[in-house]
Wavefront OBJ file of the C-alpha trace (Angstrom):
o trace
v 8.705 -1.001 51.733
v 6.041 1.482 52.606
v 8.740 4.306 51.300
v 9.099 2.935 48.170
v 5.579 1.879 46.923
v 4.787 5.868 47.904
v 7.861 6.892 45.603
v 7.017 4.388 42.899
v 3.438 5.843 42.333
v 4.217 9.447 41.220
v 6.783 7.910 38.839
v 4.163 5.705 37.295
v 1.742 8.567 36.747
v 4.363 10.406 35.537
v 5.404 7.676 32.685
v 2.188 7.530 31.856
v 1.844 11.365 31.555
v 4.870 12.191 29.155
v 3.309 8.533 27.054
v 0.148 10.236 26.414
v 1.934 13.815 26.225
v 3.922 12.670 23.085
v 3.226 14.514 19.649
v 3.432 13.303 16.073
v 3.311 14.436 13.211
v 0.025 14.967 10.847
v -0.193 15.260 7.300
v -2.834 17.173 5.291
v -2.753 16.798 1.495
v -4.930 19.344 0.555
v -6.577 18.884 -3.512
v -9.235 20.005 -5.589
v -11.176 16.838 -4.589
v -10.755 17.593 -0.683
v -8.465 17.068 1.894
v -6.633 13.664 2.948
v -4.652 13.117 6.376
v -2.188 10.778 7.012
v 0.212 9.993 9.758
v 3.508 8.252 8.958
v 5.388 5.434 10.560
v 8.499 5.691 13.079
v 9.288 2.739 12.118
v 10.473 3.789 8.567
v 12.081 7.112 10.241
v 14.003 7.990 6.642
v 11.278 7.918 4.787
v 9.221 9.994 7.659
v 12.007 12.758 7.916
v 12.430 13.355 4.177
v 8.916 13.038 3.955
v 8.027 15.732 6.513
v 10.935 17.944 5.220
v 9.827 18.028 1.673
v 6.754 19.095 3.413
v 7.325 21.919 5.712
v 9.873 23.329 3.034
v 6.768 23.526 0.358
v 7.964 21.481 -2.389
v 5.208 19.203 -2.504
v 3.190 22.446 -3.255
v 1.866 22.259 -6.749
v 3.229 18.901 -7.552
v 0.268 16.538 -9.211
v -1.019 12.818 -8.408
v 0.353 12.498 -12.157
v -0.177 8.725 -12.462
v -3.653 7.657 -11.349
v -4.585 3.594 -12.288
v -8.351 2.968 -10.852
v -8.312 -0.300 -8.169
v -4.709 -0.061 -8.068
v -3.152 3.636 -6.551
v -2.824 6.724 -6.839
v 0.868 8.124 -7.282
v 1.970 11.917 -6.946
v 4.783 14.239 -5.187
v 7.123 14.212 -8.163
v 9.144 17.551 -6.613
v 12.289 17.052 -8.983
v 10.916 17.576 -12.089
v 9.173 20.777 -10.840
v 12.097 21.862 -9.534
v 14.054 20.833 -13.099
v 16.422 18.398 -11.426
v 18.237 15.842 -13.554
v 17.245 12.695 -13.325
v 20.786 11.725 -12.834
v 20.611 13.721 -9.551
v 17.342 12.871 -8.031
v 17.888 11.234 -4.396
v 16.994 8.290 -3.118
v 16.041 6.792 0.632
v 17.516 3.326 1.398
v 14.489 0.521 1.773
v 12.713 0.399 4.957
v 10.996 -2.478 4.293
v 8.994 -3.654 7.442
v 6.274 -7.021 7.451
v 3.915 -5.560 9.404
v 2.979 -2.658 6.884
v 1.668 -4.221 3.623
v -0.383 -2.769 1.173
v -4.093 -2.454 2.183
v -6.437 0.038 1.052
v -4.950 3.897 2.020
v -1.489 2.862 2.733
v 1.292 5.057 1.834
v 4.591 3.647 0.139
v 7.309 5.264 -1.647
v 7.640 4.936 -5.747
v 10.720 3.717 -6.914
v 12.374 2.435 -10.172
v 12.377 -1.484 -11.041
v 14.513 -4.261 -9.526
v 16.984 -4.481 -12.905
v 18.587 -1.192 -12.163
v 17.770 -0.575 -8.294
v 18.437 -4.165 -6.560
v 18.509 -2.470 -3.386
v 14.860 -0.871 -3.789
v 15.877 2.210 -2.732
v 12.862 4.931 -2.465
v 12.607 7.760 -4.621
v 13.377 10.562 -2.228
v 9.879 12.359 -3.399
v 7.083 10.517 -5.418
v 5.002 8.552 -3.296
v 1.717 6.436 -4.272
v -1.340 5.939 -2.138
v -2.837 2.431 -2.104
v -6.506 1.857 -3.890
v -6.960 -2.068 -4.856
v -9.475 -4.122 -4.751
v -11.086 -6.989 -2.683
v -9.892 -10.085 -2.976
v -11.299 -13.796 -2.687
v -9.633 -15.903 0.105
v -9.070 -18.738 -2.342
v -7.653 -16.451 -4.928
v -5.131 -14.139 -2.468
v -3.961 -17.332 -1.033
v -3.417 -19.231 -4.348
v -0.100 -18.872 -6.610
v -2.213 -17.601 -9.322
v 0.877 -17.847 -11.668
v 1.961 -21.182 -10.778
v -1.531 -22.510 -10.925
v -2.658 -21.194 -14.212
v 0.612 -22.612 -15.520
v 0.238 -26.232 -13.874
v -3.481 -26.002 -15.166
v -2.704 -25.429 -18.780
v -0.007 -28.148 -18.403
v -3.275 -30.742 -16.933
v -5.616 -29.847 -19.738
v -3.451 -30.622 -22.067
v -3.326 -34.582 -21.536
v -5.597 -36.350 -23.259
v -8.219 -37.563 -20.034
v -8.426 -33.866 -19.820
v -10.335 -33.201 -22.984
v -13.648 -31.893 -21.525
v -11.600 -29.596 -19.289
v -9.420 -28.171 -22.284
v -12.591 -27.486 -24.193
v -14.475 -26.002 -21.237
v -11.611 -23.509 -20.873
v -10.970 -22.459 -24.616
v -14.885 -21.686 -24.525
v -14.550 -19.280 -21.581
v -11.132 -17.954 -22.847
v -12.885 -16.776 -26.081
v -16.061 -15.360 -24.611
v -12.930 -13.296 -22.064
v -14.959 -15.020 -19.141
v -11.476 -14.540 -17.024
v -12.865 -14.400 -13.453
v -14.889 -17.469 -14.396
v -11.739 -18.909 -15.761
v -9.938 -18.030 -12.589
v -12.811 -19.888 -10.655
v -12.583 -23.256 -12.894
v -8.602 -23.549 -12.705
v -9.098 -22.737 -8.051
v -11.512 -25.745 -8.646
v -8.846 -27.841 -10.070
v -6.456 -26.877 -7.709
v -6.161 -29.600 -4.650
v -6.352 -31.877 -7.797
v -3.330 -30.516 -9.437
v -1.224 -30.350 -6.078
v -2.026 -34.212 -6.156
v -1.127 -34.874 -9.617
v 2.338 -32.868 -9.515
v 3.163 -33.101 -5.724
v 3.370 -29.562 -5.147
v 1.882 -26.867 -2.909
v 0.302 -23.776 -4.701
v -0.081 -21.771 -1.675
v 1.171 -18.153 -1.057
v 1.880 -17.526 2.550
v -0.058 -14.936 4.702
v -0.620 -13.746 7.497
v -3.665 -13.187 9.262
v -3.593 -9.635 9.603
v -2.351 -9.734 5.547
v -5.755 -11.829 4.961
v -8.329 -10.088 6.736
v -7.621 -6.478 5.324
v -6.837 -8.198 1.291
v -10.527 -9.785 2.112
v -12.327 -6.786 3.211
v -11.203 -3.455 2.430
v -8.563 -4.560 0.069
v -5.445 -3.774 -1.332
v -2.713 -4.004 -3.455
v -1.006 -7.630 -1.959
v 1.432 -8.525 -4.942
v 3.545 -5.091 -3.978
v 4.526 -6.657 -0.506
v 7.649 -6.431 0.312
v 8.901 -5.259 -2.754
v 8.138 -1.204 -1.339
v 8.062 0.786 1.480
v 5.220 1.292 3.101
v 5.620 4.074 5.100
v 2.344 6.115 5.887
v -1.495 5.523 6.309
v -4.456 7.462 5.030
v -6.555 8.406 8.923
v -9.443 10.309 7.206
v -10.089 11.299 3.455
v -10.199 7.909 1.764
v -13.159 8.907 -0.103
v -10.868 11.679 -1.703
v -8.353 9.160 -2.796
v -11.856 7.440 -4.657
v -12.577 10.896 -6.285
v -8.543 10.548 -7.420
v -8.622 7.499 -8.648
v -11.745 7.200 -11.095
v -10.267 10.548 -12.765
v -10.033 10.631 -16.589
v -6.582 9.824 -17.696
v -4.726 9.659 -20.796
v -0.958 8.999 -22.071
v 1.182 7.471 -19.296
v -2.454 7.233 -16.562
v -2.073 11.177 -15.960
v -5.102 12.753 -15.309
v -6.532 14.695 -18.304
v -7.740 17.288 -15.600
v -4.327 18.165 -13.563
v -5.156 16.854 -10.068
v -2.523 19.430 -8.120
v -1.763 19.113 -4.433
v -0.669 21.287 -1.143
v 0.922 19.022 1.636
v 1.117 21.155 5.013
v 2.502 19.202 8.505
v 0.791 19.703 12.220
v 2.559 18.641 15.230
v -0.220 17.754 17.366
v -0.113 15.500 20.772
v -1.015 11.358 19.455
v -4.173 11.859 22.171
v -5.447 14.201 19.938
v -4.546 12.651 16.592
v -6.510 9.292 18.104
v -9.527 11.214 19.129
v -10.353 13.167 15.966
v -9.312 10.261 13.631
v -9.208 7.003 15.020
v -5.555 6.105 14.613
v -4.336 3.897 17.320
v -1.023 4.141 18.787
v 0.989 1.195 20.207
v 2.312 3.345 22.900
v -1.165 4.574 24.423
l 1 2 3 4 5 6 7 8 9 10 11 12 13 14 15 16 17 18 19 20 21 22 23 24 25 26 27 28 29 30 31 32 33 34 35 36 37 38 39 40 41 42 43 44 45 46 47 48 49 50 51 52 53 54 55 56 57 58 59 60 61 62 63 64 65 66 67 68 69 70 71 72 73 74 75 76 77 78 79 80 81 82 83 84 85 86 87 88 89 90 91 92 93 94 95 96 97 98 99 100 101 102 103 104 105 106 107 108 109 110 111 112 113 114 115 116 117 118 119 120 121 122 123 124 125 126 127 128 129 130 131 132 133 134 135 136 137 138 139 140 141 142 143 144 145 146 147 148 149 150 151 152 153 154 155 156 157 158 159 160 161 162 163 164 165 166 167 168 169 170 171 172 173 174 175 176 177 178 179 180 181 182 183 184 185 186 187 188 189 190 191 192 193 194 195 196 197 198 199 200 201 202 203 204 205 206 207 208 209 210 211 212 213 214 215 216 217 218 219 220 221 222 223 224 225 226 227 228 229 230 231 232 233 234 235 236 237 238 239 240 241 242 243 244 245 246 247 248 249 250 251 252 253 254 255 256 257 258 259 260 261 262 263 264 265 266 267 268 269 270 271 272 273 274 275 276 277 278 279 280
């Protein structure tokens, strides 16, 4: 027994070692505004590797965040129109849609086009869009917004509901809407009652702490992949997103961007910006 307890502790220290030896890879997007770093997910290893090779071969280089939408995202990294590529031919990633990365402020997903031609929700195999938002109430993030505002207007129509119908029209036409949004989460235990229904949209904890503090963009879950995470530079993506834009949200002022790629060991990657890995 003695013999093996001495064998067992050099291979422990050893595990441990090559754990904390391990590299990954760091992004820097580099803009007139300053630079951002990211590091992006092995979980959602497609969308790393043809992330990181678009990268290393340059062809992010001199690509624009060309759709910028304040308190929503910032969206760039469109390298097949630069390079003149036919829409036709433009590639796509298959979906790596996983729970556990949602939407909060500085996430990275992939664009992609809409559900009635791309069912799958494949990833377009360049343009990518970093996450902005906003804050959210806990009443309001947890709430079917849609449902309830549709149940509502169904209540204040009946005719005990006068008062209620009146009280909204007069905040509808003043464009009160966050009051309006208040007055109908009021009414809402007393419209599950009335039609028997639950207006609750599920969340998880994790999901309700970050849409309730630093914020996000929560009605894009699981419909993208989220495949990256701002570590340092957030305040860049700010600078981004209040830009002037005009037709289509471009920026008036081109907002152009360099992408380079470090291998550096995690240790290192924790220390100088905080990201934790699950393997340390």
């Amino acid at each position: 027994m003695k013999r093996l307890k001495i064998w067992a502790l050099p291979l422990i220290v050893l595990v441990l070692f090559s754990c904390k030896s391990e590299k990954d890879y760091l992004i820097k997007i580099q803009t007139r505004h300053g630079d951002m770093y990211a590091v992006l997910f092995d979980e959602t290893p497609q969308h790393k590797r043809n992330f990181i090779e678009l990268a290393e071969a340059g062809r992010f280089d001199s690509t624009e965040f060309h759709r910028v939408i304040e308190n929503f995202m910032i969206q760039g990294g469109d390298v097949f129109t630069k390079e003149q590529l036919p829409p036709n031919e433009w590639p796509t990633v298959p979906a790596e849609i996983v729970p556990d990365y949602f939407h909060s402020k500085g996430m990275i997903a992939a664009a992609r086009q809409g559900n009635n031609i791309n069912p799958e929700k494949r990833s377009s195999g360049s343009q990518f869009y970093i996450v902005q938002g906003k804050i959210y109430d806990k009443d309001e993030l947890t709430t079917d917004m849609k449902q309830l505002s549709e149940r509502f207007f169904q209540y204040i129509q009946l005719g005990s509901n006068l008062k209620l119908k009146d009280e909204y029209s007069r905040l509808y036409e003043e464009g009160k809407y966050d009051s309006l949004n208040l007055m109908m989460l009021k009414e809402k235990k007393n419209l599950e009652q009335f039609y028997s229904i639950s207006l609750d949209k599920p969340f998880s904890r994790e999901q309700i702490e970050a849409y309730t503090t630093i914020g996000g963009t929560p009605h894009l879950d699981g419909e993208y992949t989220v495949f990256g995470k701002v570590v340092k530079g957030l305040d860049v993506m700010e600078r981004i997103a209040s830009e002037e834009t005009g037709a289509r949200d471009k920026p008036i002022n081109p907002v152009l961007m360099t992408i380079k790629v470090e291998h550096l060991p995690k240790s290192k990657i924790t220390k100088e910006f905080g990201y934790e890995y699950n393997d340390l």
